[in-house]
PAFI-536733 format. One record per atom (N, C-alpha, C, CB): atom name; x, y, z; residue in three letters. Coordinates in pm, 1 decimal. Glycine has a CB too. Layout:
<recs>
CA/X/Y/Z/ala .
...
</recs>
This chain:
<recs>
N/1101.8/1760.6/642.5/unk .
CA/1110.7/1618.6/671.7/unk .
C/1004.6/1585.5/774.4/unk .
CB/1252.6/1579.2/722.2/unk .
N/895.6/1473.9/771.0/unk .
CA/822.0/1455.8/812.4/unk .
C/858.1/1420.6/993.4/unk .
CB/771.4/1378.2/719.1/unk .
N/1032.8/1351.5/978.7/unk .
CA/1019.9/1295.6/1107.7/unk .
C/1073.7/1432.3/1213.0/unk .
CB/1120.6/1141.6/1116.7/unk .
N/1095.0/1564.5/1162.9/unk .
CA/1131.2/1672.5/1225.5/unk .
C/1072.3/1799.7/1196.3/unk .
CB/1248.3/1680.3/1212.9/unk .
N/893.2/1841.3/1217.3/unk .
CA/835.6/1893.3/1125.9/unk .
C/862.0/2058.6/1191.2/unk .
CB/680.8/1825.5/1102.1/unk .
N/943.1/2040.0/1321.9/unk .
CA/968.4/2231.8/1390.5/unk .
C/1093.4/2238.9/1360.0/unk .
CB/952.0/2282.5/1584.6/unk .
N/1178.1/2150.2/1257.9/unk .
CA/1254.0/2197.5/1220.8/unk .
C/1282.0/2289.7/1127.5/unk .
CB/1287.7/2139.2/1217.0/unk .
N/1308.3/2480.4/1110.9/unk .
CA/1347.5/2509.6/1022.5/unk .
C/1404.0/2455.1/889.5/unk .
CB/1390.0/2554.5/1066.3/unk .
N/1361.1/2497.6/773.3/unk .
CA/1454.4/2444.8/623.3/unk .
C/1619.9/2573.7/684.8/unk .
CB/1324.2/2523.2/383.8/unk .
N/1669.0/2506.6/556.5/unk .
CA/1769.4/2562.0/573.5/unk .
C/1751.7/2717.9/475.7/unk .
CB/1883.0/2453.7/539.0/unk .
N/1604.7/2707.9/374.7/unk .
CA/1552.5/2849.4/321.6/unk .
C/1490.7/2921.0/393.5/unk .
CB/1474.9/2850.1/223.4/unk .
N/1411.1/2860.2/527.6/unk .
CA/1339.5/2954.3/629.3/unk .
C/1425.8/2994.5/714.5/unk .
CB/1229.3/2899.2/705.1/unk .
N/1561.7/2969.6/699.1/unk .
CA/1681.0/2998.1/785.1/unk .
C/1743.7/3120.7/707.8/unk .
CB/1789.0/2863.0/800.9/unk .
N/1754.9/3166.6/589.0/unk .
CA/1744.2/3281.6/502.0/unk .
C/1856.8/3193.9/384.2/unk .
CB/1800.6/3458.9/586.3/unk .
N/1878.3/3100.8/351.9/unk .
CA/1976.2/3056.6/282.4/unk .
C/1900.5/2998.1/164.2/unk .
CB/2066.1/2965.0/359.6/unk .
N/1967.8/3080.8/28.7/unk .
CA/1857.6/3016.9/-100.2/unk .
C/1953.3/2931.1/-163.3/unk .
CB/1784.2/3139.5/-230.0/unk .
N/1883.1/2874.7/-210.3/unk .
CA/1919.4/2763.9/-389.3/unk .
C/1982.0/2604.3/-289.6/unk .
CB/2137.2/2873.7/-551.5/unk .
N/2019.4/2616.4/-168.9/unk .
CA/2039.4/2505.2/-118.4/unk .
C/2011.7/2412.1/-95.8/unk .
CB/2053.1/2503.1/-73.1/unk .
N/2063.7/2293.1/-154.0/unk .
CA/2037.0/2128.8/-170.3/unk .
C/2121.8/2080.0/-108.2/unk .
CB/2039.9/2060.2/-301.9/unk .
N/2010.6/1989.5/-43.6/unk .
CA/2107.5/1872.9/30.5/unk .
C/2005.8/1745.0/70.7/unk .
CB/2189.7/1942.4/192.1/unk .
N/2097.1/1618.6/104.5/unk .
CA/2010.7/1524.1/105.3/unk .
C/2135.6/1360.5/102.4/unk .
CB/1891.7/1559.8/-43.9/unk .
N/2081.1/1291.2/147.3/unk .
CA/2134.8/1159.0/189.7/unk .
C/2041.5/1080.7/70.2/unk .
CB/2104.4/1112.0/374.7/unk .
N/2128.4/957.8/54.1/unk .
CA/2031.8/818.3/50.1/unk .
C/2114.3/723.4/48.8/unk .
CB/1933.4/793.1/-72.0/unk .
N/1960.9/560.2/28.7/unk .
CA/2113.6/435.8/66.6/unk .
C/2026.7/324.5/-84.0/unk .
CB/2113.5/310.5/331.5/unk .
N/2090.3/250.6/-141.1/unk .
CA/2043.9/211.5/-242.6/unk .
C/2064.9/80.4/-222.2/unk .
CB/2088.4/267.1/-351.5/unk .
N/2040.1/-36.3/-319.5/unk .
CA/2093.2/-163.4/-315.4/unk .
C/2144.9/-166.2/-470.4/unk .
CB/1980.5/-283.2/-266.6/unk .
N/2284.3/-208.1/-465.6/unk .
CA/2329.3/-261.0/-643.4/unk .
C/2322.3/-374.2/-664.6/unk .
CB/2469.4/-242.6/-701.0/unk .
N/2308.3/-409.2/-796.8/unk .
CA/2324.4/-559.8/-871.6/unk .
C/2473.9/-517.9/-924.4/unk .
CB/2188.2/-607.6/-1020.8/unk .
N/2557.2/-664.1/-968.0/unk .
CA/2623.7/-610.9/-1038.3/unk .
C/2616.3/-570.3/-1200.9/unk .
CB/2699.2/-668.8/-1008.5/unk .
N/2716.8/-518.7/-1243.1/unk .
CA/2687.0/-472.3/-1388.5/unk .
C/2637.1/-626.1/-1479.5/unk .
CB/2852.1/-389.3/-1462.2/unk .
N/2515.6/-608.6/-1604.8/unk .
CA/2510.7/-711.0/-1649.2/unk .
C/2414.2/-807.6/-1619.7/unk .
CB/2602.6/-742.7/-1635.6/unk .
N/2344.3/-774.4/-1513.8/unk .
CA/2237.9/-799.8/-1434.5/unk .
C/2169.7/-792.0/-1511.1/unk .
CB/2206.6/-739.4/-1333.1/unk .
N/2077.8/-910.5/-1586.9/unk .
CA/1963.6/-925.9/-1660.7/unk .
C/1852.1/-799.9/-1548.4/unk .
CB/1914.9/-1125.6/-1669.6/unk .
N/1802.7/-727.1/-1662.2/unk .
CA/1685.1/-638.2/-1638.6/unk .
C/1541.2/-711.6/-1550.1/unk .
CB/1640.2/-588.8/-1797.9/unk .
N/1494.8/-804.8/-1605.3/unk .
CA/1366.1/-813.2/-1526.3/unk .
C/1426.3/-903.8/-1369.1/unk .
CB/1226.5/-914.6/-1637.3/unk .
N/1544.7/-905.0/-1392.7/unk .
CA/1579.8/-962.3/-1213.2/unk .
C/1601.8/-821.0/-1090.9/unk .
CB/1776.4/-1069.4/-1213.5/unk .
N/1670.8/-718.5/-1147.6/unk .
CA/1695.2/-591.7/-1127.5/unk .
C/1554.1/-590.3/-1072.0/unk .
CB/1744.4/-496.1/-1250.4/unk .
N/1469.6/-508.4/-1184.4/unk .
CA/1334.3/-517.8/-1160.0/unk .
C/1229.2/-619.9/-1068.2/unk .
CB/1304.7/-525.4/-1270.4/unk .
N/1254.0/-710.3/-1058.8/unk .
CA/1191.4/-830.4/-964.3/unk .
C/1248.2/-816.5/-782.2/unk .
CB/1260.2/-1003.8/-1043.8/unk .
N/1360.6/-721.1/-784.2/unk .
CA/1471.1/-754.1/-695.8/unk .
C/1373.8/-593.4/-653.6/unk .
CB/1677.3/-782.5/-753.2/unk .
N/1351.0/-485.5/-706.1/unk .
CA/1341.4/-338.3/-698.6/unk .
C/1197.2/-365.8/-630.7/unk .
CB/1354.5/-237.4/-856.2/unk .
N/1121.2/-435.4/-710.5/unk .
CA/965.1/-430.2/-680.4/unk .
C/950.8/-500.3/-515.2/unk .
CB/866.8/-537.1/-816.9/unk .
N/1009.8/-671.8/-454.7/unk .
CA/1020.8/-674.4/-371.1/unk .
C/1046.5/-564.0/-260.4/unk .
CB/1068.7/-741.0/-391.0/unk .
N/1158.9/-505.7/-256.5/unk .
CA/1222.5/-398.2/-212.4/unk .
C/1119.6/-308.3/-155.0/unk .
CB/1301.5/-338.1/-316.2/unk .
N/1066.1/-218.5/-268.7/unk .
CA/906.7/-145.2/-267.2/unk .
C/837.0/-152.4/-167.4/unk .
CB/811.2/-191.8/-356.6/unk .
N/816.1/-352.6/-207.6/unk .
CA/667.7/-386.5/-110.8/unk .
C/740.2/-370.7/35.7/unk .
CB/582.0/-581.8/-135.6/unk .
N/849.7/-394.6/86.5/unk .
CA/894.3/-410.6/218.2/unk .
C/911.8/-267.9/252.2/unk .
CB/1022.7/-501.5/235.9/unk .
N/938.2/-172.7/194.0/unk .
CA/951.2/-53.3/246.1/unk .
C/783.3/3.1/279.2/unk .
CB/1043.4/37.4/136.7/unk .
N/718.4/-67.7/176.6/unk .
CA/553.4/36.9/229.2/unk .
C/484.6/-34.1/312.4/unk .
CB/424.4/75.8/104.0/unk .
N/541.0/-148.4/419.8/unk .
CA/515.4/-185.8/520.7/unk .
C/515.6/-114.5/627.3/unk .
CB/566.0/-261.6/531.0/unk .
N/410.5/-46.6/679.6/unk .
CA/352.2/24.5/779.0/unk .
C/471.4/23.4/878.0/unk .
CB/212.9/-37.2/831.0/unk .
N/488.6/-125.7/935.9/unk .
CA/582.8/-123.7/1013.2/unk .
C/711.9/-58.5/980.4/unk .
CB/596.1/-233.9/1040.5/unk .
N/798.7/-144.6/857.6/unk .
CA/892.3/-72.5/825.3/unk .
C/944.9/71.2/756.0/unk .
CB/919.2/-137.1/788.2/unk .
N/848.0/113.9/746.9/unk .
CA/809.5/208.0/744.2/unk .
C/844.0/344.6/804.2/unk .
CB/734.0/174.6/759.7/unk .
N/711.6/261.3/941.1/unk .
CA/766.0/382.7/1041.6/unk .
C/916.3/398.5/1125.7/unk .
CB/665.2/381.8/1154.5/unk .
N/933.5/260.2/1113.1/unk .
CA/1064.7/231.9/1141.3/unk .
C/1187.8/343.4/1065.0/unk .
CB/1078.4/77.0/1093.2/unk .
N/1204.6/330.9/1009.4/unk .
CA/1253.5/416.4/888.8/unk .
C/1236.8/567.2/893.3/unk .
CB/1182.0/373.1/766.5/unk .
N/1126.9/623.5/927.2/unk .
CA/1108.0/764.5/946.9/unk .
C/1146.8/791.7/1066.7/unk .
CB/981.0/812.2/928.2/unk .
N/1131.0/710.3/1167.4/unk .
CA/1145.0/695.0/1331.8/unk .
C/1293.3/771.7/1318.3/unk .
CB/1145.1/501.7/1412.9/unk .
N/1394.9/725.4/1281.5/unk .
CA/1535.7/740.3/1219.7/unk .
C/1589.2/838.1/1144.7/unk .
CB/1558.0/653.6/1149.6/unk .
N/1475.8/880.8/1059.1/unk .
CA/1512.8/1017.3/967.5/unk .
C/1505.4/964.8/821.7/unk .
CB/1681.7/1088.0/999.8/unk .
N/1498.0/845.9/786.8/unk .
CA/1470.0/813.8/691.5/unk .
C/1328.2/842.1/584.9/unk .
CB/1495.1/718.9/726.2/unk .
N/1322.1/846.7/489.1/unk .
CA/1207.8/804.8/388.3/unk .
C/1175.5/764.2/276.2/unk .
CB/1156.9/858.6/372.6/unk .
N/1150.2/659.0/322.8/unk .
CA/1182.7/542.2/214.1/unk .
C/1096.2/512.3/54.4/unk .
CB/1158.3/407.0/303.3/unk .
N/1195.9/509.9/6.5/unk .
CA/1141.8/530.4/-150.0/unk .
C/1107.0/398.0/-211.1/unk .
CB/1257.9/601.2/-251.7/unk .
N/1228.7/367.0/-269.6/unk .
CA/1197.9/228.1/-317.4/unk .
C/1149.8/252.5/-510.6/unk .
CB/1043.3/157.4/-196.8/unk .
N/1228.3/364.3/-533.1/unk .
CA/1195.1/430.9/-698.2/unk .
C/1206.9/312.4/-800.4/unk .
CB/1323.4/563.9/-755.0/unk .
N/1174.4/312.7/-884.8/unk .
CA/1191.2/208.2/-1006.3/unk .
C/1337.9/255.4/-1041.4/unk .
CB/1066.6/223.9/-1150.4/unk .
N/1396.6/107.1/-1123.3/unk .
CA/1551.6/139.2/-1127.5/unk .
C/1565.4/229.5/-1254.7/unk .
CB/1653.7/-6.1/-1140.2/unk .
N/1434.3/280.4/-1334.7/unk .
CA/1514.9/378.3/-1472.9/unk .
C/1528.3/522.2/-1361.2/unk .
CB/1373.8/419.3/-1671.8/unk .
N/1428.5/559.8/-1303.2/unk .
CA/1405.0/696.2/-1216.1/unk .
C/1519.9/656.1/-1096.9/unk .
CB/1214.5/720.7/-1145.2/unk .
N/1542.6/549.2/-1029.5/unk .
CA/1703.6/576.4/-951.9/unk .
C/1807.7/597.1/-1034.1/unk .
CB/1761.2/456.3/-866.3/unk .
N/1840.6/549.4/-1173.0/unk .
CA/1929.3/571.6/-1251.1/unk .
C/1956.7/687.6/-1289.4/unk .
CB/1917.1/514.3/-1331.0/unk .
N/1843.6/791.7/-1331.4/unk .
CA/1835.4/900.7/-1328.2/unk .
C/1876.8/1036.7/-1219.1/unk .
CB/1741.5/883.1/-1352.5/unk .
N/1835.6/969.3/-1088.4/unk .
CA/1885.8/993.1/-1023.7/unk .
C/2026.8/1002.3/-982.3/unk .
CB/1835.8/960.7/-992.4/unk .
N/2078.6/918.7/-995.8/unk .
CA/2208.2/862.1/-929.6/unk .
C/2338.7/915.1/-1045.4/unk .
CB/2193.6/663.5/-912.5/unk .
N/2303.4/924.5/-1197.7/unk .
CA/2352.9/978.5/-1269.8/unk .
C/2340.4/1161.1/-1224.1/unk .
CB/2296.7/918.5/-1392.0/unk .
N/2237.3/1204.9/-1201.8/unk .
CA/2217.9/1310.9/-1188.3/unk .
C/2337.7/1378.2/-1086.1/unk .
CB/2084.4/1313.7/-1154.3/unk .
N/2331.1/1335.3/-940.1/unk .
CA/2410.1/1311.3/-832.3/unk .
C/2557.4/1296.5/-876.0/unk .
CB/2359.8/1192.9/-761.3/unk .
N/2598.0/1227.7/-959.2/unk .
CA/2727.2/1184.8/-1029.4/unk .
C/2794.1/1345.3/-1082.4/unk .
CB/2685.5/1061.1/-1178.2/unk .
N/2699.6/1359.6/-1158.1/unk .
CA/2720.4/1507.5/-1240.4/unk .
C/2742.6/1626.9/-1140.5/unk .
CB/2576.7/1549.7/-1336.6/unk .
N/2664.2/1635.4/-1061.4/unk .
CA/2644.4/1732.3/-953.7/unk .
C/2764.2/1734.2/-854.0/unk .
CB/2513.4/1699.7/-878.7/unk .
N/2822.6/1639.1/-826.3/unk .
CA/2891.8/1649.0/-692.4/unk .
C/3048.6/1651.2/-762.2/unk .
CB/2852.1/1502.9/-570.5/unk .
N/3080.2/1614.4/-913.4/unk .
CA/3173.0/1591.3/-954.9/unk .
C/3205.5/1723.7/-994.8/unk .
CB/3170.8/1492.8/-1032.8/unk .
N/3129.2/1814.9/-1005.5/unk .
CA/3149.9/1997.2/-1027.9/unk .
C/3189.6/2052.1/-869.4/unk .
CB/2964.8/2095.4/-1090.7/unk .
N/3122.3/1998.7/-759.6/unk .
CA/3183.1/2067.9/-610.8/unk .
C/3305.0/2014.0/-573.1/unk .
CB/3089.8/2043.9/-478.3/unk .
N/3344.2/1844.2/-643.4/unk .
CA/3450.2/1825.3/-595.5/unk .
C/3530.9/1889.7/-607.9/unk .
CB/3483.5/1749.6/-610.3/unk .
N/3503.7/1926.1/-788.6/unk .
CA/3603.0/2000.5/-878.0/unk .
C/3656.1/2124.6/-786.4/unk .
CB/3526.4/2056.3/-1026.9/unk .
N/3516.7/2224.7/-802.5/unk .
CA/3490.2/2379.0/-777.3/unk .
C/3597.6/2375.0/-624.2/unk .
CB/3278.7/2429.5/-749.8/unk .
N/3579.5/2290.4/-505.2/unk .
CA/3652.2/2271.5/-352.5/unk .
C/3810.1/2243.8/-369.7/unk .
CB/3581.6/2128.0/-262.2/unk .
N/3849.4/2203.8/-517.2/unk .
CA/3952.6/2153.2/-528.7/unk .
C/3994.1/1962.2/-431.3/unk .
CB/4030.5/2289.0/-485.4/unk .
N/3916.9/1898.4/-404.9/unk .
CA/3916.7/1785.7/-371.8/unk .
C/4020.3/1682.6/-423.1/unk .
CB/3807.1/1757.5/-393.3/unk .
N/4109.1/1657.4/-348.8/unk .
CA/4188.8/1574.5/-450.5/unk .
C/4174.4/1427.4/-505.0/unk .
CB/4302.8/1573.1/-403.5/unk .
N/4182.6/1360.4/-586.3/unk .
CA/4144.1/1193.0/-604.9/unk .
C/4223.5/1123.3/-500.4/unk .
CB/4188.9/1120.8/-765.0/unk .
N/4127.1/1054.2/-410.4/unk .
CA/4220.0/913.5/-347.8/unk .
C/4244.2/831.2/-459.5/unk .
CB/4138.0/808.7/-227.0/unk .
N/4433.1/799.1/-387.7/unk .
CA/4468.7/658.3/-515.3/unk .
C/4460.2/517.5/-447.1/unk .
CB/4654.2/662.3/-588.6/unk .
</recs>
């Protein structure tokens, strides 16, 4: 991570295959005509690769993306799949 660069990984620490990672997104709701999504994503973009906000953002630990919504979708599905096997694997129970 750029904003902590003497920080050990958690693989130079001797620990393999380990993933980990945060993020924060913005939703539309479901039904959301596509090129507004898209119009809404691209704004987004431009404000994050503002120098200022930017550094702002890394200052914090952040790093800001601002992905197109098929590659966050991908993402976020991906994440879905992934964490729904550790809930499983930990035995996690469903909040009702």
């Amino acid at each position: 991570m750029d904003s902590l660069p003497n920080l050990p990984t958690v693989l130079e620490q001797g620990v393999a295959g380990f993933e980990g990672g945060s993020w924060n997104a913005m939703f539309a709701p479901a039904g959301t005509p596509p090129d507004i999504v898209l119009a809404i994503q691209q704004n987004i973009a431009k404000v994050l690769a503002d120098p200022q906000v930017r550094e702002r953002l890394v200052s914090v630990g952040q790093e800001p993306v601002g992905n197109p919504p098929a590659e966050f979708d991908a993402q976020f599905k991906a994440d879905i799949t992934r964490f729904a096997k550790v809930i499983e694997q930990a035995k996690i129970p469903k909040l009702d």
